[in-house]
N, C-alpha and C positions, 0 to 999 in steps of 0.2 A: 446478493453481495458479489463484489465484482472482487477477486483475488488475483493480487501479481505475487510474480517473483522477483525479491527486492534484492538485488546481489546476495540469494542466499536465502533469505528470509521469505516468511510468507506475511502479507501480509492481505489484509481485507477492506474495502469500500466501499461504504454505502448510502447511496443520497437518502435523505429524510425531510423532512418538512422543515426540520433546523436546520440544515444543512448538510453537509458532508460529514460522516462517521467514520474514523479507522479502527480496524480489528489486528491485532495480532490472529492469526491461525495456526491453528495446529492441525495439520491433514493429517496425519496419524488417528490422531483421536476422534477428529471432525467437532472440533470446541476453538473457540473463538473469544478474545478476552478485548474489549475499548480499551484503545490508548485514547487516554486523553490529553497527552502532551503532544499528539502531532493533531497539528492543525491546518486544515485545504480549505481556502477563501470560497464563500459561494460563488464567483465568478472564475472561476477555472470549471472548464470545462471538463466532461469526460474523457475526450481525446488528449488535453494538458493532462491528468493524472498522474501516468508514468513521469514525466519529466516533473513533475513539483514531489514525485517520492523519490527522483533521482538524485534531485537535488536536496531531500533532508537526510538521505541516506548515502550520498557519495562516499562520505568516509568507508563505509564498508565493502565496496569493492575492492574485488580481487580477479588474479586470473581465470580461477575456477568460475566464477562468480561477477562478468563484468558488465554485466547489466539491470534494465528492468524489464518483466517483459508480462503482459494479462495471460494469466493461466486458464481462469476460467470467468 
């Protein structure tokens, strides 16, 4: 699973046979919960990723917090 940092958030990515899958994550705990209300087209790429999470989560940037960026 691919993980960014979503202005703040963590969040999780991962291709399947159905498609693209997102996780909320929790690195603390190392658990990981499907959202299923965010949804990434099969024709976005890996390299699109951060920009199509940037763009459902822009509302939540901040200064602390003004990007997105793959953590792991």
């Amino acid at each position: 699973m691919m993980i960014y940092n979503v202005f703040g958030r963590f969040i999780g990515v991962k291709a399947t046979p159905q498609g693209w899958q997102v996780f909320r994550v929790d690195r603390a705990e190392g658990k990981s919960s499907r959202l299923y209300d965010v949804i990434i087209p099969d024709d976005v790429t890996e390299a699109e990723i951060p920009l199509w999470l940037g763009d459902i989560y822009h509302e939540a940037a901040s200064e602390q917090h003004p990007d997105v960026r793959r953590i792991e």
